[in-house]
ZAVEXSE-189062 format. One record per residue: residue in one letter; x, y, z of N, C-alpha, C in turn. Coordinates in steps of 0.05 Angstrom, whole numbers, plus 32768, in hexadecimal, padded with zeros to 4 digits. Each point is the difference from the previous one (the first is absolute). Example, Ala and Ser with C-alpha at 12.3 -4.5 7.8 and 13.67 -1.06 7.14 Angstrom:
<rs>
A81087F8E809C7FEE80188000801280188000S7FF980157FF28010801880017FF18016800E
</rs>
This chain:
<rs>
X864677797DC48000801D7FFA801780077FEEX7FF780107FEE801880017FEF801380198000X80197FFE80008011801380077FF8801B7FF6X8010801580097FFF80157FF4800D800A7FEFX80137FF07FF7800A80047FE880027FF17FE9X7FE57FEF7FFF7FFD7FEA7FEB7FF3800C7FE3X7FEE8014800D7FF380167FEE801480087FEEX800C800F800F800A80197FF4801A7FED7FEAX80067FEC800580137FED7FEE7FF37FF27FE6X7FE2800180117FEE7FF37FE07FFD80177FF0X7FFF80218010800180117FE7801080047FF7X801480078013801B80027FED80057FE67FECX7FFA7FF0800480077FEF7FE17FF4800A7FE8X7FDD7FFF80067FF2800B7FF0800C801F7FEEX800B8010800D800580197FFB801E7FFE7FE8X800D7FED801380197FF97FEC7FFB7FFA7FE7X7FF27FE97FFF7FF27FF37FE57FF3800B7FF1X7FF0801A80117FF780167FE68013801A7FF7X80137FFA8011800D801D7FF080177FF37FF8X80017FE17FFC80157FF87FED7FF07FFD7FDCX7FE67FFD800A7FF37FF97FE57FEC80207FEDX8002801680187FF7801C7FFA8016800F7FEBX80197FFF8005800D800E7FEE80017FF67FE0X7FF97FE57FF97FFC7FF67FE37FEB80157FFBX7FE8800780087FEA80057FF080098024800CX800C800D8009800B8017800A7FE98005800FX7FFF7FF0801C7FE8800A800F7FE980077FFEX7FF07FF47FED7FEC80017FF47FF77FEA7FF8X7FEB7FF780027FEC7FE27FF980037FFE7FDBX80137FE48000800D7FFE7FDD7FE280017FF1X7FE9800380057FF180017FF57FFB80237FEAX8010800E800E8007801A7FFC801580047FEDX80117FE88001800B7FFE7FE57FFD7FFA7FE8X7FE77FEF80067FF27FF37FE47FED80147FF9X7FFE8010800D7FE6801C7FF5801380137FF2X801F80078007800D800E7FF980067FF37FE0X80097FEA80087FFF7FF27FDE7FF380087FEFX7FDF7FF580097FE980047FF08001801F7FF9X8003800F80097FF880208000801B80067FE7X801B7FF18001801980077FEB7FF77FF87FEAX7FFF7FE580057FEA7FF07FE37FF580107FF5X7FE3800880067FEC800D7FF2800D80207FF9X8011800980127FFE80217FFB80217FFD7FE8X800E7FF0800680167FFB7FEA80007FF77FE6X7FDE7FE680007FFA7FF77FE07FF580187FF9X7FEF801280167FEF800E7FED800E80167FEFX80107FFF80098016801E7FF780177FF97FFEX80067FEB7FF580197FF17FF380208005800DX7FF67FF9801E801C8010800780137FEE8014X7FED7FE38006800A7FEB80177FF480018018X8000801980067FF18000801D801E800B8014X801580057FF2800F800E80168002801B800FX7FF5800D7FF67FF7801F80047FE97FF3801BX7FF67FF27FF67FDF7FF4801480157FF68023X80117FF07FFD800B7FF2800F8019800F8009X801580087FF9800F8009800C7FFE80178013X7FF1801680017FEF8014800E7FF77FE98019X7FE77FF67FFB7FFF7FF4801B80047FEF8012X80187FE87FEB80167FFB80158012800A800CX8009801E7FFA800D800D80107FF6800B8016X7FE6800280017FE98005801580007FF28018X80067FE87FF37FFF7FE2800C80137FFD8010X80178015800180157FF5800480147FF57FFCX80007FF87FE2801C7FFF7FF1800F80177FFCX801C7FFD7FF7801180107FF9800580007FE2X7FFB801A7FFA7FFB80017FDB80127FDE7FE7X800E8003800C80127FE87FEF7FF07FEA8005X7FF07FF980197FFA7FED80057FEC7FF77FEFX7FEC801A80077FE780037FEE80077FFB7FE6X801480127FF580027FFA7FDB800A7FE48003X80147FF0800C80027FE67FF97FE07FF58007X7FF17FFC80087FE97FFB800B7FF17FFB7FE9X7FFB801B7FF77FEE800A7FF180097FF07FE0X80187FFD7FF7800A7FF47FEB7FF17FDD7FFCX80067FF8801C7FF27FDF80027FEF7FFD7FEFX7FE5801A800E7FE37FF67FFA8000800B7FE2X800D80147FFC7FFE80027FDF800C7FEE7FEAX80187FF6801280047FEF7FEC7FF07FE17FFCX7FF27FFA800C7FEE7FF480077FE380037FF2X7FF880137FFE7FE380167FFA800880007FE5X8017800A7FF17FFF800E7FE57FF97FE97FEAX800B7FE1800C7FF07FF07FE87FEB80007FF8X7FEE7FFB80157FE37FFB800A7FF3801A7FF5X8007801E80007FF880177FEA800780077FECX80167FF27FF580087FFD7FDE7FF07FF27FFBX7FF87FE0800C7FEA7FEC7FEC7FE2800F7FFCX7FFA800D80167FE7800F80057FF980127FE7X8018800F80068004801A7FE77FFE7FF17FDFX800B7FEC7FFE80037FFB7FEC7FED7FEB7FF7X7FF07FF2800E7FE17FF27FF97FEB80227FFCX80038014800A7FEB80117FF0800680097FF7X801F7FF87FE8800980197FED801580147FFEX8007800B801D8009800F800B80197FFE7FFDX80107FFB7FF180207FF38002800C800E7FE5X802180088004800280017FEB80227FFB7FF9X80067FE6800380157FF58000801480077FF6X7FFB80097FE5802080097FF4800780198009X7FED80138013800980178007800E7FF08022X7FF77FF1800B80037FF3801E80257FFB8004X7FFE7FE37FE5801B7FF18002801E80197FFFX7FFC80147FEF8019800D80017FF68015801CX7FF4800580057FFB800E801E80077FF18011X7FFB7FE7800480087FF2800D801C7FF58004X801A80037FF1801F7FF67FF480018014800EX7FFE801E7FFE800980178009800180018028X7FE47FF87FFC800080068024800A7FE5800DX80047FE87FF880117FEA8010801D800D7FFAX800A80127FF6801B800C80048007801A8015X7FDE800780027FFA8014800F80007FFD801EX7FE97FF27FFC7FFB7FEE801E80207FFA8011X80147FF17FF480117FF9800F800F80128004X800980127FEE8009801C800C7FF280138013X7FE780047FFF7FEE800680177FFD7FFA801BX7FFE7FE57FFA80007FFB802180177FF4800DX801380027FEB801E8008801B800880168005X7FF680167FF48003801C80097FEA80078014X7FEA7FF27FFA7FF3800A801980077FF3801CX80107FEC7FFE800E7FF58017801080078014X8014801E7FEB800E800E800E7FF280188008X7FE6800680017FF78018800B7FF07FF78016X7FFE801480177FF6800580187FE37FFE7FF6X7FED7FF380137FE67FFB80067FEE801D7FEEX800C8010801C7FF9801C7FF87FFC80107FF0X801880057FEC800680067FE67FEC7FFA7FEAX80017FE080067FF47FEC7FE77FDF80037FFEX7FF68005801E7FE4800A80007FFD80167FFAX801180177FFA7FFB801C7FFD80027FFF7FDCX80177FEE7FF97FF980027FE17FEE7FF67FF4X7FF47FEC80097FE77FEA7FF97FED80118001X7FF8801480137FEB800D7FFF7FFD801B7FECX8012800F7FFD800680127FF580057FF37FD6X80097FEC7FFF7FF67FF27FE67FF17FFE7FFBX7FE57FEB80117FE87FFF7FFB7FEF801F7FF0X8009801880117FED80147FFD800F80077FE3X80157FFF7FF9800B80087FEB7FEE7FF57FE4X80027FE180077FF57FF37FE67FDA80048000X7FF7800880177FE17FFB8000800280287FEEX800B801280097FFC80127FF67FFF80047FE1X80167FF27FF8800A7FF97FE17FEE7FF97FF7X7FE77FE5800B7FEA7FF47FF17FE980148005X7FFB800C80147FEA800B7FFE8004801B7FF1X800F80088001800280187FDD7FFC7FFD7FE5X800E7FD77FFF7FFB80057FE27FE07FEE8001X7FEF7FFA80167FEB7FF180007FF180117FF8X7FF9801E800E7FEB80138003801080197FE9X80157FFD7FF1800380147FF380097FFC7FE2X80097FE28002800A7FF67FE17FEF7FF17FF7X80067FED7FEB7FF57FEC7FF780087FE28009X7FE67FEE8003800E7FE480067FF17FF47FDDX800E7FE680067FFD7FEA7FE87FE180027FF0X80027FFC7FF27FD880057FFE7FFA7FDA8003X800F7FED80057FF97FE3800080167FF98005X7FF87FDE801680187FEC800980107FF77FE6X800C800F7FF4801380037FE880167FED800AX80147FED7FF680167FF9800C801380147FEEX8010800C8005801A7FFF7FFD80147FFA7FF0X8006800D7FE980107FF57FEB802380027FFCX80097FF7800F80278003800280067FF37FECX800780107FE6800B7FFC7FEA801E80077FFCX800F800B8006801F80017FFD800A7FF58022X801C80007FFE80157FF880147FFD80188011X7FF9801D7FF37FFE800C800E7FF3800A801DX7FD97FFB7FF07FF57FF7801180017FEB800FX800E7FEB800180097FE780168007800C8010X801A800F7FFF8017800A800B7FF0800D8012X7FF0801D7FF67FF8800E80137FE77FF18013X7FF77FEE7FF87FE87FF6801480147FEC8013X80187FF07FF7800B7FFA801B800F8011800DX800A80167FF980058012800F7FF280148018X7FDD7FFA7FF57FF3800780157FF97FED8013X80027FEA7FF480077FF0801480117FF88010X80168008800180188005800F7FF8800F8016X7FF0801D7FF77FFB800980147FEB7FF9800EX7FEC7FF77FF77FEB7FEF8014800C7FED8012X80147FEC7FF580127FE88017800980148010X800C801A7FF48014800980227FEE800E800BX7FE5800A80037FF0800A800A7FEF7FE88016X80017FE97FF57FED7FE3800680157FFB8021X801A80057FF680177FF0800F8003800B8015X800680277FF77FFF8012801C7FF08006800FX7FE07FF77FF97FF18005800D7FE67FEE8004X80077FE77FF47FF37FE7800C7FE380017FF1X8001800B7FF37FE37FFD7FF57FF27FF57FE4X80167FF37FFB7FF87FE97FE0800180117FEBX7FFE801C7FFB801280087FEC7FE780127FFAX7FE07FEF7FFD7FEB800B7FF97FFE80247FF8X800D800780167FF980228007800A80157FE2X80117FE77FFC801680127FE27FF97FE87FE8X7FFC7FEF80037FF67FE87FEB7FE480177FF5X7FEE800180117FE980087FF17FFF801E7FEEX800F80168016800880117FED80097FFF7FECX801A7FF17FFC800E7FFB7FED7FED7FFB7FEEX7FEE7FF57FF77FF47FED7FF87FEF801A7FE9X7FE98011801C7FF380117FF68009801D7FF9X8018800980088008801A7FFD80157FFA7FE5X80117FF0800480137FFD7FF080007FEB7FE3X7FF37FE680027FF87FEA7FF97FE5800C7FEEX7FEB801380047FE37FFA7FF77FEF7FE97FFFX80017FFA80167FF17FE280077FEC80138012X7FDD7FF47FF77FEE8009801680047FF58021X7FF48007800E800A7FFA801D7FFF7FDD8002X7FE67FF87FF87FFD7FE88000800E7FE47FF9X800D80117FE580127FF37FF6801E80048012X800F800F80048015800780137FFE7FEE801EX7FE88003800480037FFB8015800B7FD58003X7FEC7FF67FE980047FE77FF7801D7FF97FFEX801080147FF4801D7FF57FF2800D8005801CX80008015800E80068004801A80007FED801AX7FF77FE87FFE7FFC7FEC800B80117FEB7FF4X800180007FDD800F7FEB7FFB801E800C8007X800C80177FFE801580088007800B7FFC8016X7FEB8005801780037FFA8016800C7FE9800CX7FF57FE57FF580097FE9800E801B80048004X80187FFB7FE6801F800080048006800D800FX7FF9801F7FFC800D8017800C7FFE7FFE8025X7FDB7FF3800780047FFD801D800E7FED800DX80027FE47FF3800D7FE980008025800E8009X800780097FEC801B800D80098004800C801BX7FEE8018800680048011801A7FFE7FF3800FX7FEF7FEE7FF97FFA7FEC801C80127FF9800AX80087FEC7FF4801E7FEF8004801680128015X800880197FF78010801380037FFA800D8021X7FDC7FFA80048002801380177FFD7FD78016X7FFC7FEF7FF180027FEB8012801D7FFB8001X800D7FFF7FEE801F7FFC800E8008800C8019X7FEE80218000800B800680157FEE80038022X7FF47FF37FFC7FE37FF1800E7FF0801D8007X7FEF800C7FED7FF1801780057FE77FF67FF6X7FFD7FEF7FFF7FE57FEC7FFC7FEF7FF5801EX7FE58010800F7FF27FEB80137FED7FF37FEDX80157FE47FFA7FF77FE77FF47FDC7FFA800FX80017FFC80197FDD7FF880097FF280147FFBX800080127FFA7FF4801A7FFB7FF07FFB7FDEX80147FFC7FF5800580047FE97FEC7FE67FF6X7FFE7FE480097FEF7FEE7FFC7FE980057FFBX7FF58008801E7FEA800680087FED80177FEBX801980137FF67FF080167FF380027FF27FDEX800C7FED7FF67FFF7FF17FDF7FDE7FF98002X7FF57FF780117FE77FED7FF17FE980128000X8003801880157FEE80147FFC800680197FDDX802280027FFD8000800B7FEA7FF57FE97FE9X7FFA7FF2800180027FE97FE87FE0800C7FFAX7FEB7FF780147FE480078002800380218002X8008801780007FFC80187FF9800780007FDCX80137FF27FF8800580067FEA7FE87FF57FEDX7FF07FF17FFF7FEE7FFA7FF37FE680158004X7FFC801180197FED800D7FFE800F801D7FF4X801380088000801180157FF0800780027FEDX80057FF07FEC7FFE7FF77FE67FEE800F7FF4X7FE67FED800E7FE37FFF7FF47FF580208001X800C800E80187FFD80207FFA8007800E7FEDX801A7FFC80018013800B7FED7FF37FFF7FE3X7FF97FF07FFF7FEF7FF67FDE7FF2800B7FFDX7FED800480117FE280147FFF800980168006X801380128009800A8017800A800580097FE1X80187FF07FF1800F7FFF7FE27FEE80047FEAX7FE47FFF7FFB7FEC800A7FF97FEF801C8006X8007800D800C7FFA801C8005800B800E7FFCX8001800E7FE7800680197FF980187FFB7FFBX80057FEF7FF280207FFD7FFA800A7FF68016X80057FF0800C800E7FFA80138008801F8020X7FF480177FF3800B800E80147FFD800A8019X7FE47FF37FF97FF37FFA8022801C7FF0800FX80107FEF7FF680067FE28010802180108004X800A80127FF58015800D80007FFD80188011X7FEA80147FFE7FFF8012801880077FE2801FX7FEC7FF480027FF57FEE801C802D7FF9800CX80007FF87FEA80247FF88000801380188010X7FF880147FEB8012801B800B7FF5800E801FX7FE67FFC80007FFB800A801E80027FF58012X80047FDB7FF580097FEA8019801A80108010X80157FFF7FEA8022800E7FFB800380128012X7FED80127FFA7FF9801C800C80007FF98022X7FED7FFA80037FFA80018024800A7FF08009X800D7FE07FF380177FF3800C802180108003X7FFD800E7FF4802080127FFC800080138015X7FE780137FFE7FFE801280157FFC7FFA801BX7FEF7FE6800A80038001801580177FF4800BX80117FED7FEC801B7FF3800E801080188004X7FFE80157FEC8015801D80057FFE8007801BX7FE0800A80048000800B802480067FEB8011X7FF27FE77FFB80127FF4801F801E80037FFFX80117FFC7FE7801A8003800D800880178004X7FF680177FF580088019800E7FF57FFD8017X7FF07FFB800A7FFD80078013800A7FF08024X80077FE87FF180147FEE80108022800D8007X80027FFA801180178007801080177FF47FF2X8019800A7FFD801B7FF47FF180087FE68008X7FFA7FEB7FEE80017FE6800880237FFC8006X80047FF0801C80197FF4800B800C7FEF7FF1X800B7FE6801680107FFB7FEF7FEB7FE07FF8X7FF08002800C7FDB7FEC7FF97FF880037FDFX800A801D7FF97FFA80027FE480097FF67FEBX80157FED800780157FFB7FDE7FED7FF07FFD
</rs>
């Protein structure tokens, strides 16, 4: 006859062993991470932005703490952004000499970025992240529905030092935007691109990716030195962004053909939009984070 406490020792093992191996995937079946991937993939190629706006929102859901998530979220993009530069640039979509000095600017950006976002509270850092977003989606959807876009995937002509200067200078600000707030730079890469640059969306969005690599490569580093990276997390969600980015691409392309690209630039700005606003109300509406919040 077997004791009465032989049971309760085989569960308790059992129980141990799952809630030593539950917190990698944040209590949730890692299969849920690879859908989260797939879902950054596709909604980040399609709108040239990485997929951190997609991912950092609902890893914080998850139960990360904002730093955690932007180091998090940096992995898979830096990871993802090759794999949607080659994409972008097998249908055209690329436009390199506007990319490389965008790109010089924000690897100077990036590292200034995300050691400043190092020294800010959890709290804070989610309240500006969201309140940016709505800033830049408003900016595009004015001049989408009220100005003019490109009439064709035109590349880009930087003929003096001047224009260098000023396109890595917006890229400066894309790296410290990428750095403070974990999201590969995309969100100000593509504007830049179409508000400032005159690149159609399609095209922006292309160079926006090649920018991306350095610039996320940097933050990364910066938020792993200071271990704000859940490394198993972060695996699990690469092979699902790899397979989103190939079906997001392929939108993006067919989107970039309608009406000027401005079908594919509203879809962008109203992503911006309801990701901004709803991160605003949950943290208003959350209680003054302790001392759990740095």
């Amino acid at each position: 006859m077997q004791k009465p406490d032989e049971i309760p020792t085989e569960n308790n093992q059992k129980k141990t062993s799952s809630a030593r191996d539950m917190p990698e995937c944040l209590h949730r079946p890692c299969w849920q991470a690879l859908l989260l991937g797939l879902a950054a993939g596709s909604g980040g190629s399609l709108i040239g932005i990485g997929g951190g706006i997609i991912m950092v929102p609902v890893l914080t859901i998850w139960g990360l703490a904002q730093k955690k998530a932007q180091g998090t979220s940096l992995v898979v993009i830096l990871a993802l952004a090759p794999v949607s530069t080659f994409l972008y640039w097998r249908l055209g979509n690329m436009d390199f000499g506007f990319a490389v000095p965008l790109a010089i600017g924000g690897v100077i950006g990036s590292m200034t970025g995300s050691s400043l976002a190092l020294r800010f509270s959890n709290r804070v850092l989610a309240k500006l992240f969201a309140a940016f977003l709505v800033i830049i989606a408003l900016r595009l959807l004015i001049r989408a529905l009220f100005g003019s876009n490109a009439e064709s995937c035109t590349e880009v002509e930087l003929r003096t030092l001047v224009d260098y200067l000023e396109t890595t200078g917006f890229g400066f600000l894309a790296g410290l935007t990428a750095g403070f707030f974990g999201v590969g730079g995309g969100v100000v890469f593509v504007p830049t691109g179409v508000i400032l640059g005159g690149l159609q969306q399609c095209l922006a969005q292309g160079s926006s990716f090649t920018a991306m690599i350095p610039t996320a490569f940097v933050a990364t580093m910066n938020y792993r030195d200071q271990r704000e990276i859940a490394w198993k997390l972060a695996y699990w969600m690469i092979p699902g962004a790899w397979a989103g980015a190939i079906l997001g691409s392929w939108a993006a392309d067919v989107l970039a053909k309608i009406r000027d690209g401005q079908v594919l630039t509203v879809i962008f700005a109203l992503f911006l939009v309801y990701t901004g606003v709803s991160r605003l109300i949950n943290n208003w509406n959350k209680a003054p984070a302790g001392a759990s919040s740095k």
